[in-house]
C-alpha positions in Angstrom: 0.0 0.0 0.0 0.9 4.0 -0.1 0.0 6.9 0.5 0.1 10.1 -2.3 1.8 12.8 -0.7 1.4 15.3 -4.1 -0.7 15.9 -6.7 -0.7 13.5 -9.9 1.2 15.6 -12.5 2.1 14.8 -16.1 -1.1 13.0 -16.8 -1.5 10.9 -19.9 -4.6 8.8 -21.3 -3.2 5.7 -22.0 -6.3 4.1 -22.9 -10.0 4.7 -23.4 -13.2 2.5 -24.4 -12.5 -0.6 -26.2 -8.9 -0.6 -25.4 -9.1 -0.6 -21.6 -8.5 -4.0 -21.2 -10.6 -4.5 -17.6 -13.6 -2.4 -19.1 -16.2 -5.2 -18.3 -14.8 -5.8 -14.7 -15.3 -2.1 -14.0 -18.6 -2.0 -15.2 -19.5 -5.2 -12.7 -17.9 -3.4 -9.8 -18.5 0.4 -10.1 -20.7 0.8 -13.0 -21.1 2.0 -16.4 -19.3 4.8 -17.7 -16.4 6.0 -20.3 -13.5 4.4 -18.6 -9.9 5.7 -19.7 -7.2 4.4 -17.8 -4.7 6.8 -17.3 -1.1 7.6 -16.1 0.8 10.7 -14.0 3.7 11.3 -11.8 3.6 11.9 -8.1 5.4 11.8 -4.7 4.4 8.6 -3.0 5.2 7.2 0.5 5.4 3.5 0.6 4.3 0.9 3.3 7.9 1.0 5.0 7.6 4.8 5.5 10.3 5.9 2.6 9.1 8.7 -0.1 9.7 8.0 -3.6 8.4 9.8 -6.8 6.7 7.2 -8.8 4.8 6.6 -12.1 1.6 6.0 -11.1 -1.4 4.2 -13.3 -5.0 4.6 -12.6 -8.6 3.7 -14.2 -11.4 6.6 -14.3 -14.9 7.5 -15.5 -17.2 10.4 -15.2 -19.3 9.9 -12.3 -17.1 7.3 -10.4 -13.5 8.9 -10.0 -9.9 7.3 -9.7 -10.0 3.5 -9.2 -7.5 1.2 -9.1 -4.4 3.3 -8.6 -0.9 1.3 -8.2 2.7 2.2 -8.6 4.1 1.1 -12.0 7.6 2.2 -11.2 10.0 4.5 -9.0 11.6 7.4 -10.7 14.0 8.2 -8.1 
């Protein structure tokens, strides 16, 4: 687990409707909507209490918000 310490910066859309992947999982668990997933950059502090900027990747829709947020890497 972590905890963001910053704001997500240097967002990107990585994908959005037929190409995110988990679409019909989404859907099941938090309803319908235009599901993107997306990435950004933030300052992150990790289970073990160190702080780390990190790429993070998340999925969002209208209506629902950030879902599913996890760190793909550590840029420090």
């Amino acid at each position: 687990m972590f905890e963001l310490l910053s704001e997500i910066t240097a967002v990107e859309i990585i994908a959005r409707g037929r190409s995110v992947r988990r679409r019909a999982a989404l859907r099941k668990r938090f309803g319908a909507g235009q599901w993107r997933k997306l990435k950004g950059i933030a300052t992150v502090r990790v289970a073990s209490g160190r702080i780390h900027r990190a790429e993070i990747h998340w999925y969002e829709a209208h209506g629902v918000g950030r879902v599913g947020l996890k760190i793909k890497r550590y840029l420090d």
